[in-house]
Backbone as ProteinMPNN parsed JSONL, in Angstrom:
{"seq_chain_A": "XXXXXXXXXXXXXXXXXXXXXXXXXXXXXXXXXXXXXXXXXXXXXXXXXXXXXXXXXXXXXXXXXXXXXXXXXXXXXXXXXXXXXXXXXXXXXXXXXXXXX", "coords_chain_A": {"N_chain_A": [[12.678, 7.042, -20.64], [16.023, 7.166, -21.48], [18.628, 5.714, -23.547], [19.672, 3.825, -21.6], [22.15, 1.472, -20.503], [23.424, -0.201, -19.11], [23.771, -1.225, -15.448], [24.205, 0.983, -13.706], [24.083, 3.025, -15.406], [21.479, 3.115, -15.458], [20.277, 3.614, -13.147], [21.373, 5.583, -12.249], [19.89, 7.277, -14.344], [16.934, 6.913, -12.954], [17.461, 7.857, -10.233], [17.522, 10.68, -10.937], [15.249, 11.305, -12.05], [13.9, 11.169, -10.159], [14.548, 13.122, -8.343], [13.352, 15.196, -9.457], [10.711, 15.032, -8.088], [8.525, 16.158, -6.395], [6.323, 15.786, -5.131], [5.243, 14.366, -2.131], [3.125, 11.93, -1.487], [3.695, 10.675, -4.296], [6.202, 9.951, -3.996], [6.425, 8.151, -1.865], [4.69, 5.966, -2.567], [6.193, 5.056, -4.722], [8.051, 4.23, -3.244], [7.443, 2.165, -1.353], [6.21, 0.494, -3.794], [9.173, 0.272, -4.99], [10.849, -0.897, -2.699], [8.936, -3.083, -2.078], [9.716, -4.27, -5.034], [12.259, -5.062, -4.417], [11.978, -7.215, -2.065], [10.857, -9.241, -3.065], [10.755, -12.666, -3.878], [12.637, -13.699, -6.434], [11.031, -13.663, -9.785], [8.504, -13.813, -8.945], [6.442, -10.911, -7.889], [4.308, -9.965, -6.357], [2.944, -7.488, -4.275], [0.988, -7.296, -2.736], [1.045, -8.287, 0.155], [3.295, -6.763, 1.676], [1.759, -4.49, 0.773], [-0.548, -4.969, 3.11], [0.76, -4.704, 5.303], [1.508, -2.47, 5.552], [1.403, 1.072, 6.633], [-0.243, 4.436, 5.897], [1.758, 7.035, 6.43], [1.873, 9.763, 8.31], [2.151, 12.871, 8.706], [3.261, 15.959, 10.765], [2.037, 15.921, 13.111], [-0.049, 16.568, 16.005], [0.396, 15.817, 19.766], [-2.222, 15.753, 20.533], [-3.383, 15.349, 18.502], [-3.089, 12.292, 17.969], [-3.774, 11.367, 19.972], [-6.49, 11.455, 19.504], [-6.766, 10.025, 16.994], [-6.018, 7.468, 18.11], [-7.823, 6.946, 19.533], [-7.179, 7.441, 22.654], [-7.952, 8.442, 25.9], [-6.339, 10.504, 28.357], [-5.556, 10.541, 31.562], [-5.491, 12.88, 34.404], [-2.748, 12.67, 37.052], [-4.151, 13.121, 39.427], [-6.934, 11.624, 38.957], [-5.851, 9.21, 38.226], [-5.077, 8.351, 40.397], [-6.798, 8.273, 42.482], [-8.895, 6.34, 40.98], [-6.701, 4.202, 41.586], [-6.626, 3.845, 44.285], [-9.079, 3.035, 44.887], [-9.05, 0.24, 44.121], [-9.314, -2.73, 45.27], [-6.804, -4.842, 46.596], [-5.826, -8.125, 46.136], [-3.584, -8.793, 47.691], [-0.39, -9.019, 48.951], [2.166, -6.184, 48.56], [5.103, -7.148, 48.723], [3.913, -9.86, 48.456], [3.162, -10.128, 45.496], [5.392, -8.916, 44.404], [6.99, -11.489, 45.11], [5.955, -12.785, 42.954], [6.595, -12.268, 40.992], [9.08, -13.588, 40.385]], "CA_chain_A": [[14.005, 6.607, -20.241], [16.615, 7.216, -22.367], [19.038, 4.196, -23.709], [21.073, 3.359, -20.76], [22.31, 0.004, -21.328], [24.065, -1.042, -17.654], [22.314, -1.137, -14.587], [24.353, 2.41, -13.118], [23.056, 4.163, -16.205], [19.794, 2.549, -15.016], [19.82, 3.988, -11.534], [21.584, 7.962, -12.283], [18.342, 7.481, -14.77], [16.126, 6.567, -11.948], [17.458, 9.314, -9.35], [17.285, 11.815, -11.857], [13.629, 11.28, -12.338], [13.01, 10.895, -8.874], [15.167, 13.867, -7.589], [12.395, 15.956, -9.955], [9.579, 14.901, -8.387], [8.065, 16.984, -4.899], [4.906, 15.362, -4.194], [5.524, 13.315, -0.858], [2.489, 10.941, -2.079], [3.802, 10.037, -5.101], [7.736, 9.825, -3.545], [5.519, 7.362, -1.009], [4.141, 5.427, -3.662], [7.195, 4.537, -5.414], [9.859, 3.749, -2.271], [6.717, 1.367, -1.175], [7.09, -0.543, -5.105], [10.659, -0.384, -5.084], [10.857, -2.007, -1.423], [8.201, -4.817, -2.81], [10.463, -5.507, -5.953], [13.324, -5.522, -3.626], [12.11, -8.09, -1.423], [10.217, -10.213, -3.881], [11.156, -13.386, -4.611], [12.677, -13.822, -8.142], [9.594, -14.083, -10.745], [7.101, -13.357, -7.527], [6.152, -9.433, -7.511], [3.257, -9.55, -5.663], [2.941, -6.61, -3.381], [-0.35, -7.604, -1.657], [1.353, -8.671, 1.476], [3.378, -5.645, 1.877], [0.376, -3.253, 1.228], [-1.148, -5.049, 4.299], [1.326, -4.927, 6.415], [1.677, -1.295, 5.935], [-0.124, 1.697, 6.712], [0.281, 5.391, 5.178], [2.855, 7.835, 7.065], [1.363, 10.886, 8.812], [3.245, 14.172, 9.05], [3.392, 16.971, 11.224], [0.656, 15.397, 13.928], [0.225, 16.984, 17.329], [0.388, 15.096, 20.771], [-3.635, 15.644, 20.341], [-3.631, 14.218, 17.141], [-2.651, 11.246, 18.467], [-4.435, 10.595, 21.091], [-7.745, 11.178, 18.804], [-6.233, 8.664, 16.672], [-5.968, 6.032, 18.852], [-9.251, 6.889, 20.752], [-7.043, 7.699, 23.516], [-8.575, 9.707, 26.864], [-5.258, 10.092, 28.97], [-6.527, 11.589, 32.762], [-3.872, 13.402, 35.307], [-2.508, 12.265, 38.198], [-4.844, 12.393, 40.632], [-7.112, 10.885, 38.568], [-5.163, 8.03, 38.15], [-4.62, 7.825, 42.209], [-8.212, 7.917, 42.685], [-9.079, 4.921, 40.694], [-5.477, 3.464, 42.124], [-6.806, 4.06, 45.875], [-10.6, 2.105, 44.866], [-8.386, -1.165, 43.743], [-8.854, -3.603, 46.174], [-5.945, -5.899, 46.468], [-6.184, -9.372, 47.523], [-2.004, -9.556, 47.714], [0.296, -7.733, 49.612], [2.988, -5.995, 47.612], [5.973, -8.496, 48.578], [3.687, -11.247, 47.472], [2.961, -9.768, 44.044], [6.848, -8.976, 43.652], [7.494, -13.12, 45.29], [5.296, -13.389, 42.216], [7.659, -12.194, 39.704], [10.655, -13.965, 40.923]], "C_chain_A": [[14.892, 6.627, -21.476], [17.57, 5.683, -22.612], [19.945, 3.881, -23.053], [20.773, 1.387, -20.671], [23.265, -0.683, -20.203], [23.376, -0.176, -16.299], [22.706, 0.455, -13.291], [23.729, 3.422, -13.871], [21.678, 4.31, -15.966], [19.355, 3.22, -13.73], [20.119, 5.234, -11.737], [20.069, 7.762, -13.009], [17.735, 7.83, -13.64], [16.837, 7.782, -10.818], [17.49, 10.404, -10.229], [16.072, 11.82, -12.164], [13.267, 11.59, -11.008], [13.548, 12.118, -7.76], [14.325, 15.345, -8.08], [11.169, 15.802, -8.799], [9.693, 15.546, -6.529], [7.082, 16.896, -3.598], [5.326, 14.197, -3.403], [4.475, 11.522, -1.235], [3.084, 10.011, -2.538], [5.553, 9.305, -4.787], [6.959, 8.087, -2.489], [5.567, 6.006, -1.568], [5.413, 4.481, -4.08], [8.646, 4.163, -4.719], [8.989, 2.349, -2.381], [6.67, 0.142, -2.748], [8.493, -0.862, -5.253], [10.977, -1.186, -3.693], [9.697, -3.299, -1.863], [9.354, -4.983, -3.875], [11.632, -5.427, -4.934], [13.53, -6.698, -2.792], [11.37, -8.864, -1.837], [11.105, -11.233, -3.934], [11.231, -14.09, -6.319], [11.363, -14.09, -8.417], [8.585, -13.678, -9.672], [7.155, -11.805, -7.475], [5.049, -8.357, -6.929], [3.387, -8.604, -4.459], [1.565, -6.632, -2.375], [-0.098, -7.696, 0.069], [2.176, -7.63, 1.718], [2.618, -4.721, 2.117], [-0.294, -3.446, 2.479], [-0.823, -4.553, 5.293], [1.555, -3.625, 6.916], [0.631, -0.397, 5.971], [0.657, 3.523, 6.404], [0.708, 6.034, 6.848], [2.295, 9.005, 7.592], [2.083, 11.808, 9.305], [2.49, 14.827, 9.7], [1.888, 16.963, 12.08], [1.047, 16.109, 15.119], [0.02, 15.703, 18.28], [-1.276, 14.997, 20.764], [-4.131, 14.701, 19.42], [-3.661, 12.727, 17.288], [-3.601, 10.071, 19.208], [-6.199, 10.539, 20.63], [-8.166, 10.604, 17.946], [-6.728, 7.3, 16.91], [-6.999, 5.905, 19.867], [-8.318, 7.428, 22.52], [-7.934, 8.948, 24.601], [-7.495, 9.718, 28.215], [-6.162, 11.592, 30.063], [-5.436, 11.875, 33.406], [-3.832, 12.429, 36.407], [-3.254, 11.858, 39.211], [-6.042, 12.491, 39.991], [-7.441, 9.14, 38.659], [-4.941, 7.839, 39.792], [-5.953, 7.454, 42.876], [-8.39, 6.59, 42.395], [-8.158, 4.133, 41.141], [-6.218, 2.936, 43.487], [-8.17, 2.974, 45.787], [-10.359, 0.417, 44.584], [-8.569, -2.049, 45.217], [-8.023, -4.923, 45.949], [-5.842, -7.39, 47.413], [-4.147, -9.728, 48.166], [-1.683, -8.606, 48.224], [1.486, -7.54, 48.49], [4.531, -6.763, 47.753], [5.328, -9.836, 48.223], [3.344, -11.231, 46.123], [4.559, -9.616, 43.618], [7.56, -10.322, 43.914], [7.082, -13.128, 43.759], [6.171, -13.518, 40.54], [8.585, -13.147, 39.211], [10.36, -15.462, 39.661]], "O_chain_A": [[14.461, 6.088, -22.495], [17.284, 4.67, -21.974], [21.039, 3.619, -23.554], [19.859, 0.565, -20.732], [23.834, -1.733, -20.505], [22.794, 0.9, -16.167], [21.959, 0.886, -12.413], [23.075, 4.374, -13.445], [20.922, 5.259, -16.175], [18.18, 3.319, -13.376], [19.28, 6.093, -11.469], [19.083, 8.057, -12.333], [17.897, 8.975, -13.216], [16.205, 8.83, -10.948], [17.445, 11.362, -9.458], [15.877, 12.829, -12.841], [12.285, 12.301, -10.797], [13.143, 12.152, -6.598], [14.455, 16.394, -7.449], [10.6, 16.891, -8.717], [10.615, 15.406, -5.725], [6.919, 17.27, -2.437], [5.719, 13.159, -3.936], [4.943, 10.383, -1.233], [3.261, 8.909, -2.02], [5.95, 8.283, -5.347], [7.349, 6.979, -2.858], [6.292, 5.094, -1.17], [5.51, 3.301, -3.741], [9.76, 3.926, -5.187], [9.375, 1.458, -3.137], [7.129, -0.992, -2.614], [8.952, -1.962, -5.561], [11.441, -2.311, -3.879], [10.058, -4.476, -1.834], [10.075, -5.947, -3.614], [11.733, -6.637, -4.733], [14.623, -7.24, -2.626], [10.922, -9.532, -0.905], [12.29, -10.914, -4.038], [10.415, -14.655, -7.047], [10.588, -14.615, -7.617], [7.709, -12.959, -10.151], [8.156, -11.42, -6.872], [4.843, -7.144, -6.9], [4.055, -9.081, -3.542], [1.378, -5.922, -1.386], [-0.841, -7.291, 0.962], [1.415, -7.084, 2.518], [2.542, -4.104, 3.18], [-0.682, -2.447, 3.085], [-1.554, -4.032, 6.135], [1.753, -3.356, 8.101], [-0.536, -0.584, 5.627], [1.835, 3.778, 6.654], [0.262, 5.727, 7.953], [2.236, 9.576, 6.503], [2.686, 11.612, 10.36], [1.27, 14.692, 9.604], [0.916, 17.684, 11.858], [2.236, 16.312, 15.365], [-0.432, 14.663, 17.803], [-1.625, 13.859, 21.076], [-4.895, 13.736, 19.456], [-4.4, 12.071, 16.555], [-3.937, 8.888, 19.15], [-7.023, 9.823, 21.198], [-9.361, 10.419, 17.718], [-7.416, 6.456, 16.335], [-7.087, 5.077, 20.773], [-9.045, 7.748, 23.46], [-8.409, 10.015, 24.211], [-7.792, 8.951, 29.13], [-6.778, 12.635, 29.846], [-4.394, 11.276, 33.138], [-4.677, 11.566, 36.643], [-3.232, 10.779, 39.803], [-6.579, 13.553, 40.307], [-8.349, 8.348, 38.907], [-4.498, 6.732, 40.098], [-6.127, 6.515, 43.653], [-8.156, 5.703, 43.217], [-8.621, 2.996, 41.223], [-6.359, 1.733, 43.704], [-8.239, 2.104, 46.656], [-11.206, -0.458, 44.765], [-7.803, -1.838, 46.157], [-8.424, -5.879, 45.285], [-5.802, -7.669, 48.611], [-3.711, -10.659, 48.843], [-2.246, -7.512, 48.195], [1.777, -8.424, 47.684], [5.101, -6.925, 46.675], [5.978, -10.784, 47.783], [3.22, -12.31, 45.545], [4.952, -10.151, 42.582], [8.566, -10.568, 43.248], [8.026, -13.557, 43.096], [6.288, -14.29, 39.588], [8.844, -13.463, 38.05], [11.239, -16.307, 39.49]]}, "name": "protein", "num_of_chains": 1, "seq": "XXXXXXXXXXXXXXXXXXXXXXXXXXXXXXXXXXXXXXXXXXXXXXXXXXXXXXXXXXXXXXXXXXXXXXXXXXXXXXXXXXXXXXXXXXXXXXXXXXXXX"}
């Protein structure tokens, strides 16, 4: 860092470093520290509770991706009408929508 000595010289610094850099990671990395000191409380710069709370960013995922992810097993239509049709209901459907009310 060169000798900037007020806190705009401090920041063109700081985007000028950071307008170099390409790797998504490391761009990652360093929003995730500057959002912890941002919402630190004075003298407090613990980032522990942030890191938890978050979870890394995943690019350029398919609708597959997704669903192999999240364990999902999404079935079609009739399917879904099948198992619908095997439901036995003890309510009629105006006493499930009374039920709302």
């Amino acid at each position: 860092m060169n000798n900037a000595t007020n806190t705009n010289d401090i920041k063109m610094n700081i985007i000028d470093l950071l307008t170099k850099i390409n790797d998504a990671q490391k761009l990652k990395l360093i929003f995730r520290q500057v959002e912890a000191l941002e919402s630190a409380p004075k003298g407090q710069l613990s980032t522990s509770k942030l890191k938890d709370a978050t979870v890394d960013i995943k690019e350029n995922l398919t609708l597959d991706d997704i669903y192999e992810e999240q364990g999902c097993q999404p079935i079609d239509y009739q399917e879904f009408r099948k198992l619908a049709d095997q439901i036995e209901w003890d309510f009629s459907l105006e006493e499930l929508l009374a039920n709302l009310d």
